[in-house]
N, C-alpha and C positions, 0 to 999 in steps of 0.2 A: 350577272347571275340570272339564270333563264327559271323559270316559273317552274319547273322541275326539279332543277338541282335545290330549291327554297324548300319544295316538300320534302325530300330527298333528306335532308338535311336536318328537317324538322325544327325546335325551338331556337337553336342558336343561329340557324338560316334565318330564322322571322326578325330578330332580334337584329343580325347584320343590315338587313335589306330597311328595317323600317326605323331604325335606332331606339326603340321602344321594348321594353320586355311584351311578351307575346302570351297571350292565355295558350292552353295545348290542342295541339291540331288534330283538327276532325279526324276521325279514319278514314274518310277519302274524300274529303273536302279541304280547300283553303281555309284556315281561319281567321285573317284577313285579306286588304284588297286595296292595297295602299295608292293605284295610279288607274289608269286608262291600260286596257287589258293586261294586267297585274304586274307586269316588270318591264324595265326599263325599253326590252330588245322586242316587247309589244306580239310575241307567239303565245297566246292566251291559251296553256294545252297541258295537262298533266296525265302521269300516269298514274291510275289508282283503282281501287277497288270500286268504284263507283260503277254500279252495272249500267248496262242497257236497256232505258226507259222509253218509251214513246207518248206523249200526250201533245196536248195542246191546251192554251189558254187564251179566250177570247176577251180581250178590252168590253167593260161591258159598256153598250151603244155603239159598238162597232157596225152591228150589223145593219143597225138605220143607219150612220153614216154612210155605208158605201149604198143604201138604196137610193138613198136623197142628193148627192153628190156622184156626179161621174168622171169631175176630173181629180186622177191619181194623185195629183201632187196636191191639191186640197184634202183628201181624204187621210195623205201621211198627216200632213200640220194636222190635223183631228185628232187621227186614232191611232199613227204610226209608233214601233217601239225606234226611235230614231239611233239607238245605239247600241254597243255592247251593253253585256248584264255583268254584274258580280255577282257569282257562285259561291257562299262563304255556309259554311257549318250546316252543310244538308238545304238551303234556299239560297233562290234565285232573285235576288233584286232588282227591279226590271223599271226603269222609268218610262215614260210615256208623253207623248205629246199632249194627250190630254191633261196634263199637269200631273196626274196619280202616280207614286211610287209605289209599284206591288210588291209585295213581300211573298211568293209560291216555294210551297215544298217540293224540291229540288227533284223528288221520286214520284209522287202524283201530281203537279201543278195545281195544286188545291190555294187557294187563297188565302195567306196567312193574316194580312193587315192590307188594308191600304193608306195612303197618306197624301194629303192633299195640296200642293204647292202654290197654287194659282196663278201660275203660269206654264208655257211648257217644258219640259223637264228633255234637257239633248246631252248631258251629261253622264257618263258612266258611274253609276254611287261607289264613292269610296268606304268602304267599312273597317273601321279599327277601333282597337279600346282606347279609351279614355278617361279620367278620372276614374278608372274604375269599373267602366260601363262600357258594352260595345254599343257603338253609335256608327249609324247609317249616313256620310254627307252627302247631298245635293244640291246643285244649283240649278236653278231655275232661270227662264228669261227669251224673250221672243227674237226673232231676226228683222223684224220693225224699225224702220229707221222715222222717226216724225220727220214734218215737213220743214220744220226748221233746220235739221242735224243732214238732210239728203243735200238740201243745197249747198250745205259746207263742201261736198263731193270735189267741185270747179276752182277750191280754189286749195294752193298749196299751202302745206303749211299750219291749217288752221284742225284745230282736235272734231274729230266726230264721232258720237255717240251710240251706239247702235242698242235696241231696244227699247222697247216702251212696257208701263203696265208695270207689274211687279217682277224687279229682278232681289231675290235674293241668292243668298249660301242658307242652308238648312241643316240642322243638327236631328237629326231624328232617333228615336230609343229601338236600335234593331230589336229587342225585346216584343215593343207594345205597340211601335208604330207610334209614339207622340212624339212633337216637340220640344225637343230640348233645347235649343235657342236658334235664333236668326241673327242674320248679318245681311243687311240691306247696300245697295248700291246705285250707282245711279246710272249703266248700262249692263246688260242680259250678263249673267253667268254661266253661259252654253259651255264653254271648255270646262274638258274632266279635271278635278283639283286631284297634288299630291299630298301623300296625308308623310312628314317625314318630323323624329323626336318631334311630337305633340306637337306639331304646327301645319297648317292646312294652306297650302300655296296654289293660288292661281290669278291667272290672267283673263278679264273679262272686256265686255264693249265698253267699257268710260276709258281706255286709254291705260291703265293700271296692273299691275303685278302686287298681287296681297297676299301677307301671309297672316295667317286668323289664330291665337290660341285653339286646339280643337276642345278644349275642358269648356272652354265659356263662352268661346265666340270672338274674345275681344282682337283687336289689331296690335299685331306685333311688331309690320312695318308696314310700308304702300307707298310702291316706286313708281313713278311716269313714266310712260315710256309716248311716244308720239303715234303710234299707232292702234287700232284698237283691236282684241285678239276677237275672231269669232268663234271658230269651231278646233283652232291648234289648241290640244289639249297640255296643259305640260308634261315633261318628259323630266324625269330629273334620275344625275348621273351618281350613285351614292359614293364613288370613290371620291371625285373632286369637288363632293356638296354643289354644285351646280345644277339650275334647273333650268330649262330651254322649250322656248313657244315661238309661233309665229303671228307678224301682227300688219294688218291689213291700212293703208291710206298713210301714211307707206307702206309698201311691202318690203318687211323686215322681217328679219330673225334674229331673234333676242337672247342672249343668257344671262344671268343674274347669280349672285352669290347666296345661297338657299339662306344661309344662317341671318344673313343682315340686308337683303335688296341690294344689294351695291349692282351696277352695272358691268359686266364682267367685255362682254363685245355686243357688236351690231354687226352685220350681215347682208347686205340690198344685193340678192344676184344679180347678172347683167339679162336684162329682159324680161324680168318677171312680171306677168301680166295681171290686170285685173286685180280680183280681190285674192289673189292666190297664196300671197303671204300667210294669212289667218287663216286659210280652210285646212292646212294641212298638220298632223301631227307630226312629230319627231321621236325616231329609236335612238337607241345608244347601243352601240358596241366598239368595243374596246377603248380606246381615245377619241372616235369621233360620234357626231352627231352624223344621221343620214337622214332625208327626208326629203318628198317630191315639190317641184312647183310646175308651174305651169308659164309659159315662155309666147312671146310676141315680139317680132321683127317689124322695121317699117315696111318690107314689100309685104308681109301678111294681112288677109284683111277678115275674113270668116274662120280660117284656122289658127291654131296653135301648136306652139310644140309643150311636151311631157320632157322634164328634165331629171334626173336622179341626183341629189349632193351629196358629200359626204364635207363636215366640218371640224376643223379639230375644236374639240371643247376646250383645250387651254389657250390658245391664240385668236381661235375668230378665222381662222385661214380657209380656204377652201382648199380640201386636200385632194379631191377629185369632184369630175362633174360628167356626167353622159344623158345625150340626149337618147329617149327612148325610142323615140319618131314625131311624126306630126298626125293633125287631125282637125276634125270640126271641132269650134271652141264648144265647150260645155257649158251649158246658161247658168249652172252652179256646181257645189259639190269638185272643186278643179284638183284637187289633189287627194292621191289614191295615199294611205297610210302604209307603210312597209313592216313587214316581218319580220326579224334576223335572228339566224342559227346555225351555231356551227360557223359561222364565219360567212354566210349566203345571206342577202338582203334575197325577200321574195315580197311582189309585189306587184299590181293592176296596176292601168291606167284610164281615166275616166278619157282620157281625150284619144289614145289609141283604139281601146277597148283591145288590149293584150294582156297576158301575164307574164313575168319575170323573172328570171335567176339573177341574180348579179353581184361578184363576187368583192365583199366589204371591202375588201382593202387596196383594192386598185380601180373598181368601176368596172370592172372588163364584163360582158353581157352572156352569162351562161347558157340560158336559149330564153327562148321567144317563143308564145306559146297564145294564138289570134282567136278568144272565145267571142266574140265579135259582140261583146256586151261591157256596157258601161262597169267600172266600180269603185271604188274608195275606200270602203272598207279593208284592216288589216286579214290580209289569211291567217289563217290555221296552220301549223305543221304538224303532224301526227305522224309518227312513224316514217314509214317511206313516203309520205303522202301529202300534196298542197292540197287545203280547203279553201275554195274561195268561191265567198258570197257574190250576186251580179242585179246590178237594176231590175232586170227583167224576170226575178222570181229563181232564176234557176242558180245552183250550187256545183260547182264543177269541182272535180278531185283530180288534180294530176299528180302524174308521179313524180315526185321530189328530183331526181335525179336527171331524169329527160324532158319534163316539160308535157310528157305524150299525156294527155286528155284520155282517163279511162274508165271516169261515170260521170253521169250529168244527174243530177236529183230535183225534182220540181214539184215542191208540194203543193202549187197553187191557191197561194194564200197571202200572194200578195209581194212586191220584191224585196230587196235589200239595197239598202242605199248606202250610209256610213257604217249601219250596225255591223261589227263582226261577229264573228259564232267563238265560243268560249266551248273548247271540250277539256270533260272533265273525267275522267275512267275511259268508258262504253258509251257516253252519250255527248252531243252537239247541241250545247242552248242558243238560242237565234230569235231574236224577233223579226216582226214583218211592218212593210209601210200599211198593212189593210188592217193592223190591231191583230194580230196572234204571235202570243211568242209559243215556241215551239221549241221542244224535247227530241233530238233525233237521235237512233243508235246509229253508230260511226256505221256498223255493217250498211245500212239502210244510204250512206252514201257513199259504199262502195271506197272506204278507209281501213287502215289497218290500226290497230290499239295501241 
């Protein structure tokens, strides 16, 4: 079900999608935001009445950061908006590296609440009702390995830990901006939790798959898994109640039975590199999961290849596989997240620096499209039109159909790493790694509505 057809459809859509009765939806907003760019097939894009705004909002100490600091990727861990936003009932939800979840009105980016995590916030907020009450989650938690948990690195076998400092899950009052309860842990809660019937599932750095009461907090269940997930957010598929992540030391891909943790399959591609299991998220369309990894041979030794899978969600099997090409390995960030519509996975490559067609159900490679910049983050589909965010600040629009590159937009204000842009009517929300998230009218990057 694409993020369209839920508005489209209105209360009994909400109702499908999240198994929850649903309060009534905005007039041109979402009125919840149940996953990592709001449905399962990850094209974060509605159509609505939502006009064409333009602002900006600055993290406030942003701008000493970047006087004080001149290297980029210092400056993201400070002040960066490191992910997608949820767009829910006229505001924009916006976490932050600097641990602050903002709460901005969707039409001025006016400051509605902020809220404070204390740690940083890499997470996309899930927002749905609950008891009663719409509540904001967040997970908080750093990419910090201590000294004891890095040396586990060398040897196989043994669980590693990833994060230090404070990792929780956060229950926050989308109302007031309070605390409504915590859930502590004991590695980072960087992946985006699913919020599905009242229970809040995700996978974090101690190794673990948890599903939380969302009314109170408490544990419903908490499965081991050998790996620890860091930035694969989960993906869950609501026909066969299954949810799916990736998980790093090994690099594995996991699914699970949403209702009870059970172990459904495991996944180890042949040559998956690095930490590349955990950096990447997973779509769903139709019976399969599809998602990238990142690939290493024994003659490679500075590069790697960009692989595309596609896996059936009821067996575990790899139903297709295509490599996208090779390239210099990327020091992080290795896997780009995928779009799917209409039957077309779209999608970057942090290790190419391409963009993609590629057609869900056979792999076969639509075109190729060389913007010669890193990305990760999921596109946009708008119309006739791919949005896709790039390391290097700028925002390309090609055309759905041909791949052809037909505006580049650069508000220089800093790049885009994993965040994707969320449209919503007439406008493009987007954060940056320099602290500004940003309101754009689709015209202003040369999009169609």
């Amino acid at each position: 079900m694409t993020f369209k057809t839920i508005m489209r459809l209105g209360l009994a859509a909400c109702a499908i999608a999240t198994g929850v009765s649903c309060a009534a939806q905005a007039a041109d907003t979402p009125s919840f935001w149940p996953m990592y760019a709001m449905q399962p097939g990850h094209n974060a894009a509605m159509k609505s009445p939502f006009p064409a705004v333009n602002w900006t909002y600055e993290v406030p100490g942003a701008a000493d950061a970047r006087k004080a600091v001149k290297n980029n990727t210092i400056i993201r861990d400070l002040v960066g908006f490191p992910i997608g936003v949820a767009v829910v009932d006229g505001a924009v939800f916006a976490p932050n590296d600097n641990g602050y979840l903002y709460k901005l009105d969707a039409r001025t980016g006016k400051l509605e609440w902020s809220f404070n995590a204390h740690n940083q916030l890499m997470s996309t907020p899930v927002v749905a009702t609950a008891g009663g009450k719409q509540l904001v989650f967040i997970g908080a938690g750093n990419s910090v390995f201590t000294y004891s948990h890095a040396k586990k690195f060398g040897v196989n076998g043994v669980a590693v830990i990833r994060g230090s400092d404070v990792s929780v899950v956060d229950a926050v009052d989308a109302a007031t901006g309070k605390l409504v309860w915590t859930y502590g842990t004991k590695g980072e809660d960087m992946p985006t939790a699913v919020f599905d019937k009242g229970m809040l599932l995700f996978g974090n750095g101690d190794g673990h798959i948890y599903a939380l009461d969302a009314v109170t907090g408490a544990l419903k269940w908490k499965t081991a898994i050998t790996s620890f997930v860091s930035m694969s957010s989960a993906t869950f598929d609501p026909k066969k109640n299954v949810i799916i992540m990736g998980g790093t030391h090994p690099s594995n891909i996991y699914a699970l039975d949403a209702a009870t943790g059970k172990p459904l399959w495991t996944v180890h591609p042949k040559n998956i590199f690095s930490s590349s299991g955990g950096d990447g998220t997973w779509a769903v369309e139709g019976d399969v999961t599809i998602g990238q990894i990142e690939t290493r041979t024994s003659s490679q030794k500075a590069t790697s290849g960009s692989e595309e899978i596609a896996i059936d969600i009821g067996t575990g099997k790899v139903v297709w596989s295509k490599t996208l090409g090779v390239g210099k390995t990327p020091p992080r960030n290795k896997d780009a997240v995928p779009a799917i519509m209409d039957g077309v996975v779209y999608t970057g490559s942090p290790v190419t620096h391409d963009e993609y067609a590629i057609d869900a159900k056979t792999g076969k490679i639509i075109w190729t499209a060389p913007l010669k910049a890193g990305m990760k983050a999921a596109p946009t589909i708008v119309g006739d039109d791919v949005i896709q965010p790039t390391g290097k600040g700028k925002i390309f629009t090609l055309a759905k159909s041909s791949g052809k590159v037909t505006h580049v937009y650069d508000q220089k204000e800093g790049g885009y790493g994993p965040q994707n842009g969320v449209a919503v009517g007439s406008t493009y929300f987007i954060g940056t790694n320099d602290g500004f998230m940003q309101a754009i009218p689709l015209k202003m990057l040369g999009a169609s509505e």
